[in-house]
PDB file with one MODEL, atoms N, CA, C and O in Angstrom:
MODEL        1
ATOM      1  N   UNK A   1       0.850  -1.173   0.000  1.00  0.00           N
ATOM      2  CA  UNK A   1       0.000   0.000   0.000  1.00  0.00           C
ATOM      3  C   UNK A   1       0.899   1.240   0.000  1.00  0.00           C
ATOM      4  O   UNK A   1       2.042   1.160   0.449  1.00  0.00           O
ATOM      5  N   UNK A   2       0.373   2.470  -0.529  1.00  0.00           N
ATOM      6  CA  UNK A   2       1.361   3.359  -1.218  1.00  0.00           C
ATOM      7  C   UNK A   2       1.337   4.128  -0.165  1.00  0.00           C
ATOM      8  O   UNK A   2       2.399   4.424   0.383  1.00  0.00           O
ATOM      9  N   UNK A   3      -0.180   4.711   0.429  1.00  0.00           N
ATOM     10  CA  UNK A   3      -0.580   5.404   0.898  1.00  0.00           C
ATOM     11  C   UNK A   3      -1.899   4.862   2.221  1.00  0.00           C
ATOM     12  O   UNK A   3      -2.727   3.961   2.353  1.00  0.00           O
ATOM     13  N   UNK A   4      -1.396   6.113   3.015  1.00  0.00           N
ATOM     14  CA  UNK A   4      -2.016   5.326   4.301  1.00  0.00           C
ATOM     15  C   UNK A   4      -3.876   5.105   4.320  1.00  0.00           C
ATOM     16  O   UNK A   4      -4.549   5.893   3.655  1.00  0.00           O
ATOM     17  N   UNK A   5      -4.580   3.969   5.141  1.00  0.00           N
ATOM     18  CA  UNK A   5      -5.684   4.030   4.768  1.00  0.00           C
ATOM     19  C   UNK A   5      -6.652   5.277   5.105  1.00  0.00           C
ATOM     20  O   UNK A   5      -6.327   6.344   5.625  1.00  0.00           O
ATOM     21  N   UNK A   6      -7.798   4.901   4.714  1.00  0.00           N
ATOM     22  CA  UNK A   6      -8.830   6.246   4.674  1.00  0.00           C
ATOM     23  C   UNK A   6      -8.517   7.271   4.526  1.00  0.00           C
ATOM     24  O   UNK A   6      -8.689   8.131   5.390  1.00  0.00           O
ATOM     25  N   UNK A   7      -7.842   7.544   3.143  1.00  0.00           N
ATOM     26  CA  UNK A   7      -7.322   9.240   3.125  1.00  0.00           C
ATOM     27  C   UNK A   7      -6.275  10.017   4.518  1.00  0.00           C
ATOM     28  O   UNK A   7      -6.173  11.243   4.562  1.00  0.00           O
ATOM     29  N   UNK A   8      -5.464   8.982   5.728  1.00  0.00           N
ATOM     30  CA  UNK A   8      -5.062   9.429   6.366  1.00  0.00           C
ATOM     31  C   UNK A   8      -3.653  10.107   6.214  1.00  0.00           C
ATOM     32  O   UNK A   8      -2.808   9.582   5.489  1.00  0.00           O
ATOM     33  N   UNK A   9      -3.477  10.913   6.684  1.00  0.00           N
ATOM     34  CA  UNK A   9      -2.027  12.098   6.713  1.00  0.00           C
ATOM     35  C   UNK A   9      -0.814  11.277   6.491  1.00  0.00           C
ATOM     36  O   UNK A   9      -1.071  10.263   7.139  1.00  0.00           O
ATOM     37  N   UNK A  10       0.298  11.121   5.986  1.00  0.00           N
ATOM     38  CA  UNK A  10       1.444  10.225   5.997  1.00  0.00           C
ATOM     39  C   UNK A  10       2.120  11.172   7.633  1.00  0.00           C
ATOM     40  O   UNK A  10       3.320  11.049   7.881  1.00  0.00           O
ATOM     41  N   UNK A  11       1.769  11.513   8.009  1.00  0.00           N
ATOM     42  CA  UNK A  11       2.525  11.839   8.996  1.00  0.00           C
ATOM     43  C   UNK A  11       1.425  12.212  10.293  1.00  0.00           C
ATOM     44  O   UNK A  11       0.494  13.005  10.158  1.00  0.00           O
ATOM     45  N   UNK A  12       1.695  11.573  11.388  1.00  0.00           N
ATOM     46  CA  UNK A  12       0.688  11.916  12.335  1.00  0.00           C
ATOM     47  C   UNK A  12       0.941  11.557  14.063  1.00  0.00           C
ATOM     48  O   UNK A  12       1.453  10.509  14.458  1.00  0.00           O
ATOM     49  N   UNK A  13       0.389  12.836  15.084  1.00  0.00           N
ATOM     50  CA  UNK A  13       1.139  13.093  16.164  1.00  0.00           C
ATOM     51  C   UNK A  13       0.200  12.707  16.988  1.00  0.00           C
ATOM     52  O   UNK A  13      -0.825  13.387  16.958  1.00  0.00           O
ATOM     53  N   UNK A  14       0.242  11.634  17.871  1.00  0.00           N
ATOM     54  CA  UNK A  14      -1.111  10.989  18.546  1.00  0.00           C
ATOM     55  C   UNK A  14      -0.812  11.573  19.893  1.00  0.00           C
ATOM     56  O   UNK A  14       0.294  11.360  20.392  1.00  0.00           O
ATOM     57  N   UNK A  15      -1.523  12.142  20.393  1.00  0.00           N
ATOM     58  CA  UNK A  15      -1.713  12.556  21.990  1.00  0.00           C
ATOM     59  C   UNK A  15      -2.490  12.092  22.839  1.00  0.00           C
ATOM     60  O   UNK A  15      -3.585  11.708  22.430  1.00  0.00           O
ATOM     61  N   UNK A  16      -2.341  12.037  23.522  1.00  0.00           N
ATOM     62  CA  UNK A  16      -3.465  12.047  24.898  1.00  0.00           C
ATOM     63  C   UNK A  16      -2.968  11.774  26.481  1.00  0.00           C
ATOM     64  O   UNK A  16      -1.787  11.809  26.825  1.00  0.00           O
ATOM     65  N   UNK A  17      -3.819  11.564  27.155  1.00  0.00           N
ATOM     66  CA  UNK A  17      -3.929  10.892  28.395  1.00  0.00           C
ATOM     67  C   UNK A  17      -2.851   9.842  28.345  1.00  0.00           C
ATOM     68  O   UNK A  17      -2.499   9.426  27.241  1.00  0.00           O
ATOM     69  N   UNK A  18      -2.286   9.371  29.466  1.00  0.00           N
ATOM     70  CA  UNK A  18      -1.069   8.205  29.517  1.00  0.00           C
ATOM     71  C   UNK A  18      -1.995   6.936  30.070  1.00  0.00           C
ATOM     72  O   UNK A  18      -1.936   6.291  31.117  1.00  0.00           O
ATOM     73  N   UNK A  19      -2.839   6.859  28.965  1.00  0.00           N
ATOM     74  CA  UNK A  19      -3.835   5.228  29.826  1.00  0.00           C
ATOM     75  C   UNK A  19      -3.715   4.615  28.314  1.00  0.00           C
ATOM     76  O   UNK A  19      -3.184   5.066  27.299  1.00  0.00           O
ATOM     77  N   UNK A  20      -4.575   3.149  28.636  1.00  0.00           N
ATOM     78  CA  UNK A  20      -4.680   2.109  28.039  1.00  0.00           C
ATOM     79  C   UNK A  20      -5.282   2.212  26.177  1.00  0.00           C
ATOM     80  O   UNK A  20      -4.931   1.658  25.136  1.00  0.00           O
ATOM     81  N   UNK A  21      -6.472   3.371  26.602  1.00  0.00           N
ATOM     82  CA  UNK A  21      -6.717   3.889  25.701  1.00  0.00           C
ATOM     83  C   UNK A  21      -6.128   4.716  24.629  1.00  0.00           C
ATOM     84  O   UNK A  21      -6.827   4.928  23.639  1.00  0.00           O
ATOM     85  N   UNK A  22      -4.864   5.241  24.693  1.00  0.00           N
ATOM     86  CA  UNK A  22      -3.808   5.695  24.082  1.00  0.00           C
ATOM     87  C   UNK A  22      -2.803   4.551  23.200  1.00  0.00           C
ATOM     88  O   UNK A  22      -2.396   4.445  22.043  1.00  0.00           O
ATOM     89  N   UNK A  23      -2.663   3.713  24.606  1.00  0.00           N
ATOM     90  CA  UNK A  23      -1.795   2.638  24.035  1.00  0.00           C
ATOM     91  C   UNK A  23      -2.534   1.958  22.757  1.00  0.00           C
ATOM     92  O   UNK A  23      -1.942   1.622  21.731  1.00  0.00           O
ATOM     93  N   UNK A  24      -3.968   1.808  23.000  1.00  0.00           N
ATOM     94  CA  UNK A  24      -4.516   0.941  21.908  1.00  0.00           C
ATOM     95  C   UNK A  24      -4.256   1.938  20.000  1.00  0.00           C
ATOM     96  O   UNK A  24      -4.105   1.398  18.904  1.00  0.00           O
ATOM     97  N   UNK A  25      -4.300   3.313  20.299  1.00  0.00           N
ATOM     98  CA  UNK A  25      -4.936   4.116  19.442  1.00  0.00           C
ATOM     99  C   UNK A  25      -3.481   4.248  18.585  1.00  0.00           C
ATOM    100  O   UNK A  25      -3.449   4.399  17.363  1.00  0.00           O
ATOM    101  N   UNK A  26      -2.053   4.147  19.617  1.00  0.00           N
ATOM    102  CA  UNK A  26      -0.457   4.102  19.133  1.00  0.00           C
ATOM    103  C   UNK A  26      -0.784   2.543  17.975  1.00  0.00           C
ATOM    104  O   UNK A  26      -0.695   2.471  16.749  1.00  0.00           O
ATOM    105  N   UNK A  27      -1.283   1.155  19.302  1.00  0.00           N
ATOM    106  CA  UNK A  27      -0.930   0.196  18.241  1.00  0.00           C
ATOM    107  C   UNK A  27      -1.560  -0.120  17.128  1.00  0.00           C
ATOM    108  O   UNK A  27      -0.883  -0.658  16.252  1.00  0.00           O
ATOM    109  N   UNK A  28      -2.919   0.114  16.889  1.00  0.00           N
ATOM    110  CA  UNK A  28      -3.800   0.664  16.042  1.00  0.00           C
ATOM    111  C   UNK A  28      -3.249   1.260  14.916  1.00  0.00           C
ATOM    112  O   UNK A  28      -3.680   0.865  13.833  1.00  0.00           O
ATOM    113  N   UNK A  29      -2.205   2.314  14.926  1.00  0.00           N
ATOM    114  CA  UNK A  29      -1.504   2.743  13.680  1.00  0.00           C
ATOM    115  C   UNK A  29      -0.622   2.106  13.548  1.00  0.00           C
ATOM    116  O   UNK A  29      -0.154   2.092  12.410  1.00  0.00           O
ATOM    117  N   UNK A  30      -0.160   1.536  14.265  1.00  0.00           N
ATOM    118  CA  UNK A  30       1.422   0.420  14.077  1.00  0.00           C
ATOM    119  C   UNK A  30       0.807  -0.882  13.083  1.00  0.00           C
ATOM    120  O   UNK A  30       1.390  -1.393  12.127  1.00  0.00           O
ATOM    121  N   UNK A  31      -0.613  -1.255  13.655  1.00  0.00           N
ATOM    122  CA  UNK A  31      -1.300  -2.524  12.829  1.00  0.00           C
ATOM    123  C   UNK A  31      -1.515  -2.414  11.638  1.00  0.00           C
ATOM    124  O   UNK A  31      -1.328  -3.264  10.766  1.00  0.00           O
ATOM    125  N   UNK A  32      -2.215  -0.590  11.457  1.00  0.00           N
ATOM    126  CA  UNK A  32      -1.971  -0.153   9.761  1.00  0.00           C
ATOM    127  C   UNK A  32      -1.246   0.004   9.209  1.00  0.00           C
ATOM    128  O   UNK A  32      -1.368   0.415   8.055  1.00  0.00           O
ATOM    129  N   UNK A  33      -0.010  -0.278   9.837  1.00  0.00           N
ATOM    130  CA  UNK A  33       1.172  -0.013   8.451  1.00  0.00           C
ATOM    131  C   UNK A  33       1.895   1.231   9.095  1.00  0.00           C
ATOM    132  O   UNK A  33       2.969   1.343   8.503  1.00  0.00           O
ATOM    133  N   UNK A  34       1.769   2.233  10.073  1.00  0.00           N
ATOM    134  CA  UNK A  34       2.424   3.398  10.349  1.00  0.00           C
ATOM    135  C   UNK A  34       3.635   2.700  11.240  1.00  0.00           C
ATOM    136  O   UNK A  34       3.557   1.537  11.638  1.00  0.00           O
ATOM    137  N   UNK A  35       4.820   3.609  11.510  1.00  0.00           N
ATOM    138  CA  UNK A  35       6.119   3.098  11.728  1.00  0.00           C
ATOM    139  C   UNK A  35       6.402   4.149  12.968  1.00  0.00           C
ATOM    140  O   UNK A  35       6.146   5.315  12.666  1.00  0.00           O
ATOM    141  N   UNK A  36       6.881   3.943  14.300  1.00  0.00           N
ATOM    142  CA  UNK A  36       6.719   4.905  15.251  1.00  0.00           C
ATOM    143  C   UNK A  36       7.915   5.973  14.700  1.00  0.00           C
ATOM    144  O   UNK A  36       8.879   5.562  14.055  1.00  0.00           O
ATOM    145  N   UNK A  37       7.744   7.215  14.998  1.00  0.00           N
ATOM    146  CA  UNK A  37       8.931   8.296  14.437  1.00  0.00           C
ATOM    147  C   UNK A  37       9.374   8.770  15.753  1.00  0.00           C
ATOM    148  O   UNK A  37       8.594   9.333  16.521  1.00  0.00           O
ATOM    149  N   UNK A  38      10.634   8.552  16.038  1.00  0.00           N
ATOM    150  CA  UNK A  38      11.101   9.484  17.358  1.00  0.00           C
ATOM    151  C   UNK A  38      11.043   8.869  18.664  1.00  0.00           C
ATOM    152  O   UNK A  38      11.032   7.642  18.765  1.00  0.00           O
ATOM    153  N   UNK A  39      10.993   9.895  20.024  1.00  0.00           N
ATOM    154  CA  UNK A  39      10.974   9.197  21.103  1.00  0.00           C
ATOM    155  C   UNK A  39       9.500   9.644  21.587  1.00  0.00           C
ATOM    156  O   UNK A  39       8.964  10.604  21.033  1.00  0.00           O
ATOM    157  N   UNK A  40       8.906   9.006  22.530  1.00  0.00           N
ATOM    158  CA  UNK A  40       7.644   9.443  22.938  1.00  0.00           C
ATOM    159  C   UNK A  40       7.848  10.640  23.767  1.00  0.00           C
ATOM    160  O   UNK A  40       8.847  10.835  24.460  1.00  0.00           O
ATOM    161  N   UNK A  41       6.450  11.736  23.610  1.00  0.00           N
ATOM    162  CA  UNK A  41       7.141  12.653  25.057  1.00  0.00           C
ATOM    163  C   UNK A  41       6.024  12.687  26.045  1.00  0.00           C
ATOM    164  O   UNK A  41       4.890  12.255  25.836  1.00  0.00           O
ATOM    165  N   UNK A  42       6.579  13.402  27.453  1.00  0.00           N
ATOM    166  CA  UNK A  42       5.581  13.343  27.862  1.00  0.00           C
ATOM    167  C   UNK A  42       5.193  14.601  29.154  1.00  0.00           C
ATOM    168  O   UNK A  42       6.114  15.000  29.867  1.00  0.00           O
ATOM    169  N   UNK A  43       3.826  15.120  29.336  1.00  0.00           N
ATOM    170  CA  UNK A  43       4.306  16.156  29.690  1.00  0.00           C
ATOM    171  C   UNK A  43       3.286  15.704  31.351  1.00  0.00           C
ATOM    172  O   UNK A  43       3.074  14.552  31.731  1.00  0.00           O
ATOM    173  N   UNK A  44       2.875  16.830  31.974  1.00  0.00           N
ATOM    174  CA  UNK A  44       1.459  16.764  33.210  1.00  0.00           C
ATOM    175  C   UNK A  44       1.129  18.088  32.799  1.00  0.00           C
ATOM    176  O   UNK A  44       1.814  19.078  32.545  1.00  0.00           O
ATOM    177  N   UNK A  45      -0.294  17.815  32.798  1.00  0.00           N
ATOM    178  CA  UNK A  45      -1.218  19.096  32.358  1.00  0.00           C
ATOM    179  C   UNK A  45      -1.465  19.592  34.001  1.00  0.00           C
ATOM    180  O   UNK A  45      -2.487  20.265  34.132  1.00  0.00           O
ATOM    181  N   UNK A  46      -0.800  19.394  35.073  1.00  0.00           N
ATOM    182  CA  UNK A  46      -1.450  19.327  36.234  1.00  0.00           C
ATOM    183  C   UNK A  46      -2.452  18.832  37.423  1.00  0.00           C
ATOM    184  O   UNK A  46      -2.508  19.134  38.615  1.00  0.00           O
ATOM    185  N   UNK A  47      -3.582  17.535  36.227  1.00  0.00           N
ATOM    186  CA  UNK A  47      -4.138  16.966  36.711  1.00  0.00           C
ATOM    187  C   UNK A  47      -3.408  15.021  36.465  1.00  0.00           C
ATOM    188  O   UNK A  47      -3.457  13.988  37.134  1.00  0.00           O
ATOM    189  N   UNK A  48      -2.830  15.413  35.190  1.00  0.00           N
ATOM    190  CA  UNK A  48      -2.606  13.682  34.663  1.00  0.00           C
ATOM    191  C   UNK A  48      -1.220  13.873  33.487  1.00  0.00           C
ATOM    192  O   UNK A  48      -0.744  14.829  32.875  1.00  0.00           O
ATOM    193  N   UNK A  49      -1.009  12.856  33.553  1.00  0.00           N
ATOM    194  CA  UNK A  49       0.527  12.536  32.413  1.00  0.00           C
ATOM    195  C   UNK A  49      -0.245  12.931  31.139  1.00  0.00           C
ATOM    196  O   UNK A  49      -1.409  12.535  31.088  1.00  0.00           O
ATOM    197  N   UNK A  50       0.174  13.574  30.214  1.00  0.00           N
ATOM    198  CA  UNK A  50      -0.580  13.744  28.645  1.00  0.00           C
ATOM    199  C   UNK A  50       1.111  12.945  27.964  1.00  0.00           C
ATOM    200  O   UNK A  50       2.245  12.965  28.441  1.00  0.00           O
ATOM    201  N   UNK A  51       0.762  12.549  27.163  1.00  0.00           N
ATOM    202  CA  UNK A  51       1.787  11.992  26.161  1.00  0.00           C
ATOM    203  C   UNK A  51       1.463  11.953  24.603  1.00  0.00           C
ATOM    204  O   UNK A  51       0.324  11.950  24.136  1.00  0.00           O
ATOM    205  N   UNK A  52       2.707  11.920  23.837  1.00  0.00           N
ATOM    206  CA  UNK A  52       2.481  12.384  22.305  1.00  0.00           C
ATOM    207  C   UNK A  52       3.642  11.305  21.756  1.00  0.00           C
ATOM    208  O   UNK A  52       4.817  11.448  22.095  1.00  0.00           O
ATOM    209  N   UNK A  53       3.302  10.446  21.066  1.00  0.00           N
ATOM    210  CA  UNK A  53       3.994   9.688  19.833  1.00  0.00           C
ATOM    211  C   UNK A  53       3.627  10.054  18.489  1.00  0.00           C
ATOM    212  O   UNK A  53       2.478  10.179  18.066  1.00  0.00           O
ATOM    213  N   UNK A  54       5.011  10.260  17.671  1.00  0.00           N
ATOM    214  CA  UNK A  54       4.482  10.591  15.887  1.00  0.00           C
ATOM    215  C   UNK A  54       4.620   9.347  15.484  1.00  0.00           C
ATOM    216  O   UNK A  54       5.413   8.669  16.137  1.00  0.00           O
ATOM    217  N   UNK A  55       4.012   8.783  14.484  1.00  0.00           N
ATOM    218  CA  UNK A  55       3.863   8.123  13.421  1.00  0.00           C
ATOM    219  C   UNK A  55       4.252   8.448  11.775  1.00  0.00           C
ATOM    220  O   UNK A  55       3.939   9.553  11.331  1.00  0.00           O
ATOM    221  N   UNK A  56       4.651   7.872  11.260  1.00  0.00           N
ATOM    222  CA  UNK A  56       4.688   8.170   9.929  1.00  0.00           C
ATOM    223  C   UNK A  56       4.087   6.904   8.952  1.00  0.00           C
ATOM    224  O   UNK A  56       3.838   5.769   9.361  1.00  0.00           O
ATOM    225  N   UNK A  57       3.967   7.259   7.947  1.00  0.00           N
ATOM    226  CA  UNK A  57       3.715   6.157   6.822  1.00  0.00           C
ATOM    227  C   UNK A  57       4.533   6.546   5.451  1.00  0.00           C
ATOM    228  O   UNK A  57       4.556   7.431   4.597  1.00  0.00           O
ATOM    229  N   UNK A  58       5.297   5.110   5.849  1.00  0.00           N
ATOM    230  CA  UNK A  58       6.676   5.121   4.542  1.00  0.00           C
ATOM    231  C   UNK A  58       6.067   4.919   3.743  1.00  0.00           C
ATOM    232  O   UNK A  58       5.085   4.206   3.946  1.00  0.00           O
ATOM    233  N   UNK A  59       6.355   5.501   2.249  1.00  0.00           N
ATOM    234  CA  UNK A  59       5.950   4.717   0.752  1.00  0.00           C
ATOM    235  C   UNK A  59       7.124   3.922   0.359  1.00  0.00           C
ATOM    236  O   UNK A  59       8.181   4.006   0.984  1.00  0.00           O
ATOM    237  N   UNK A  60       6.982   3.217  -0.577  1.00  0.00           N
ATOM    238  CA  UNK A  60       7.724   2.045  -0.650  1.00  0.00           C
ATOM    239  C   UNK A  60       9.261   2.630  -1.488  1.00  0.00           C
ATOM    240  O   UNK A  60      10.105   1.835  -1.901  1.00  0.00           O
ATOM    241  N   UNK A  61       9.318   3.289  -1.546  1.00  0.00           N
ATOM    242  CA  UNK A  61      10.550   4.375  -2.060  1.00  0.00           C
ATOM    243  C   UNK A  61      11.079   4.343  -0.704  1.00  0.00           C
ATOM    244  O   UNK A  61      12.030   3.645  -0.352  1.00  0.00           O
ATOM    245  N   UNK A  62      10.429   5.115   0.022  1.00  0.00           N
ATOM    246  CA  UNK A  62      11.411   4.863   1.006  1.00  0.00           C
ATOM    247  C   UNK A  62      11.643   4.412   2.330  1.00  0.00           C
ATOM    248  O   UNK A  62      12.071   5.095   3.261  1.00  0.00           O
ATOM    249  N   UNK A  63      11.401   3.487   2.344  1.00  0.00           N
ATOM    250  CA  UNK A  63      11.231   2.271   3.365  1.00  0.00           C
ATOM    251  C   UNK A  63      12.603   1.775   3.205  1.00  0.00           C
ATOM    252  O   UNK A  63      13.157   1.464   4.260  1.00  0.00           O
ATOM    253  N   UNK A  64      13.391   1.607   1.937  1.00  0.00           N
ATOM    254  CA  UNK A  64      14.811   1.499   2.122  1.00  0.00           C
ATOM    255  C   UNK A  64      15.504   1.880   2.872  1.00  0.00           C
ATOM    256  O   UNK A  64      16.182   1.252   3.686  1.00  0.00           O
ATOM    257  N   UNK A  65      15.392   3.342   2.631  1.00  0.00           N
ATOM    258  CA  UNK A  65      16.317   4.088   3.546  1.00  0.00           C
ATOM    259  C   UNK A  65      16.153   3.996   4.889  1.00  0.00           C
ATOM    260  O   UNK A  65      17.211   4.108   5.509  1.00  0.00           O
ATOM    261  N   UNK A  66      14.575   3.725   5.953  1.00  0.00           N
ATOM    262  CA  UNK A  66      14.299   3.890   6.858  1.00  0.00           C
ATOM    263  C   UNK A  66      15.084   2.660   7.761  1.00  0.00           C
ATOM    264  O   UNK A  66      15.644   2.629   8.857  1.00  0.00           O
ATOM    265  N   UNK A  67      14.757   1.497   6.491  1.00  0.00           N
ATOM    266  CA  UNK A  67      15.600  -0.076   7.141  1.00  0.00           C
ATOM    267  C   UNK A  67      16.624   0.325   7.128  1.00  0.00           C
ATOM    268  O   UNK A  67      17.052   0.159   8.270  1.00  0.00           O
ATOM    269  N   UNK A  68      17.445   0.837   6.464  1.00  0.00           N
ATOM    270  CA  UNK A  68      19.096   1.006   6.649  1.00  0.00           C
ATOM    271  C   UNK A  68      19.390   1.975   7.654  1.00  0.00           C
ATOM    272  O   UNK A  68      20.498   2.280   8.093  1.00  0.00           O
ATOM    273  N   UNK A  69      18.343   2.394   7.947  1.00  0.00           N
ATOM    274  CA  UNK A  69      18.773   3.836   8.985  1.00  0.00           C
ATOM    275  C   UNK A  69      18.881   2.704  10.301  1.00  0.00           C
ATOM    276  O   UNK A  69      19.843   2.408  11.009  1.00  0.00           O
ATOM    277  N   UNK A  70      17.456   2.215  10.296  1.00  0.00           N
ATOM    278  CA  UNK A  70      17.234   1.115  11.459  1.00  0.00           C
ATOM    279  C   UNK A  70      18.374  -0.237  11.800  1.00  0.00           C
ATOM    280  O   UNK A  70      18.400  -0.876  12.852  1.00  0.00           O
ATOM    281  N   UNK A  71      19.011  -0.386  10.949  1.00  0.00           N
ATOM    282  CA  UNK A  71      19.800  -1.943  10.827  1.00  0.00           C
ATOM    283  C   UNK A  71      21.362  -0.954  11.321  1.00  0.00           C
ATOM    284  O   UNK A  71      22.192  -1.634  11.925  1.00  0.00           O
ATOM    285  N   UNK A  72      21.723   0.483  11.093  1.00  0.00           N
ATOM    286  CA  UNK A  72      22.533   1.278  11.396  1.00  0.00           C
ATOM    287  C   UNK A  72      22.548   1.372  12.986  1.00  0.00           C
ATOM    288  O   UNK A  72      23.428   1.005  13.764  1.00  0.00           O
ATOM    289  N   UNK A  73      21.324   1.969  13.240  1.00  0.00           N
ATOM    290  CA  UNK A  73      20.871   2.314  14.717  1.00  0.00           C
ATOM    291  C   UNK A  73      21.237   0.681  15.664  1.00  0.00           C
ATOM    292  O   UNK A  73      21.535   0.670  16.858  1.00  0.00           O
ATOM    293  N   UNK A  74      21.173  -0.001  15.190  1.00  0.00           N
ATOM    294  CA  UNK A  74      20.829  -1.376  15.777  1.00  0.00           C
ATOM    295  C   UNK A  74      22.442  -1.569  15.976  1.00  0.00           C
ATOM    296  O   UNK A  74      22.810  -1.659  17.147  1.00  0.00           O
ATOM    297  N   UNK A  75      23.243  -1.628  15.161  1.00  0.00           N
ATOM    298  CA  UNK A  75      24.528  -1.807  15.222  1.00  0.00           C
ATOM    299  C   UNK A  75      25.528  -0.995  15.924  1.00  0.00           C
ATOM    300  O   UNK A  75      26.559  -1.340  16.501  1.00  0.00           O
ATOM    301  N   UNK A  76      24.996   0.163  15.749  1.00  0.00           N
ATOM    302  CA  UNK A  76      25.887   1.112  16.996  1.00  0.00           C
ATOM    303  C   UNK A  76      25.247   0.845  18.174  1.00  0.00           C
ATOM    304  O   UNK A  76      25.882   1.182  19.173  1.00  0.00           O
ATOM    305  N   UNK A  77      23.762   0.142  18.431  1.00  0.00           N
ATOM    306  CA  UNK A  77      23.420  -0.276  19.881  1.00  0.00           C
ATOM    307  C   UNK A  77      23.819  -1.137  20.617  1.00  0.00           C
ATOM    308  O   UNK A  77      23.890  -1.078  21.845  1.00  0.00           O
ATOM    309  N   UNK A  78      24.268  -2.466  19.559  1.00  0.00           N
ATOM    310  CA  UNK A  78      24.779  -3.141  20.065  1.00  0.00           C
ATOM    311  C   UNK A  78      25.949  -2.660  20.228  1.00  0.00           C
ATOM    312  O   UNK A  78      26.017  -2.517  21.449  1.00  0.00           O
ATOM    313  N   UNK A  79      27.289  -2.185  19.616  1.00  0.00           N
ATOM    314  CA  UNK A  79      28.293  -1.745  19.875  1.00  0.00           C
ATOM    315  C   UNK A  79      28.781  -1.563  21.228  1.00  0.00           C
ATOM    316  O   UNK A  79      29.725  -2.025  21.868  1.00  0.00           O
ATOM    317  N   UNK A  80      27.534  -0.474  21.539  1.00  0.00           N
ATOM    318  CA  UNK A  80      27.993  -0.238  22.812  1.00  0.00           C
ATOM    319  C   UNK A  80      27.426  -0.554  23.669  1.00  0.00           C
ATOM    320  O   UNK A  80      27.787  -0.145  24.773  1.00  0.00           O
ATOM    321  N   UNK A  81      26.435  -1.308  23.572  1.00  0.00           N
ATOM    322  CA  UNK A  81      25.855  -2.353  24.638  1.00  0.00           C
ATOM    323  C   UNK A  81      27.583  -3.325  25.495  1.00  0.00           C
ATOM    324  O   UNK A  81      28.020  -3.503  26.632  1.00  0.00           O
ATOM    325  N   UNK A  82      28.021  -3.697  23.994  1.00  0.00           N
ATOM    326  CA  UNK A  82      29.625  -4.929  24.345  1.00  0.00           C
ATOM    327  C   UNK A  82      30.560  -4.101  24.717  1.00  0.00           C
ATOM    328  O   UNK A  82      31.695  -4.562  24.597  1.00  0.00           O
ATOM    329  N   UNK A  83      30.494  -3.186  25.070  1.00  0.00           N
ATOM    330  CA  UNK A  83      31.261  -1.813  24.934  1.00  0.00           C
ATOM    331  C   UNK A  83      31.324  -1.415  26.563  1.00  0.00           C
ATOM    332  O   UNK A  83      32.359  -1.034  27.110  1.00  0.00           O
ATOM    333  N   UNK A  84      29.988  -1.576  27.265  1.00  0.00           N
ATOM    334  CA  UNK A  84      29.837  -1.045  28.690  1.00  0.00           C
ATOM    335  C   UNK A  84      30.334  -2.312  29.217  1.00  0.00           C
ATOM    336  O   UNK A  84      30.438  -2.477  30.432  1.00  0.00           O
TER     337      UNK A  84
ENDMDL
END
């Protein structure tokens, strides 16, 4: 698939509340095909944790690059995983 389903954004910043219901709505785009972008953040509105994960959706152009970025990342992790 080229493009993400139902006319959705190739790029998208999920927020909310730090409950269960969040978690489902993150794996929910992970099940469609979206790829997590970045680190999660997270803030307190004063009453509760709010948190924000981006998503993206690769087209098949470049999903190359994203694996090689990833198989990169993986190798300097281990590095210094044997390293400490």
């Amino acid at each position: 698939m080229t493009q993400p389903p139902n006319g959705a954004p190739r790029y998208r910043l999920l927020t909310g509340p730090d409950d269960a219901q969040f978690c489902r709505r993150v794996s929910e785009a992970l099940d469609a095909g979206y790829l997590l972008h970045g680190s999660p953040a997270a803030t307190h509105d004063g009453n509760q944790v709010i948190v924000a994960q981006a998503v993206v959706w690769l087209t098949a152009e470049a999903a190359p690059v994203e694996t090689a970025v990833a198989h990169e990342i993986e190798a300097i992790e281990d590095e210094l995983r044997r390293s400490e």
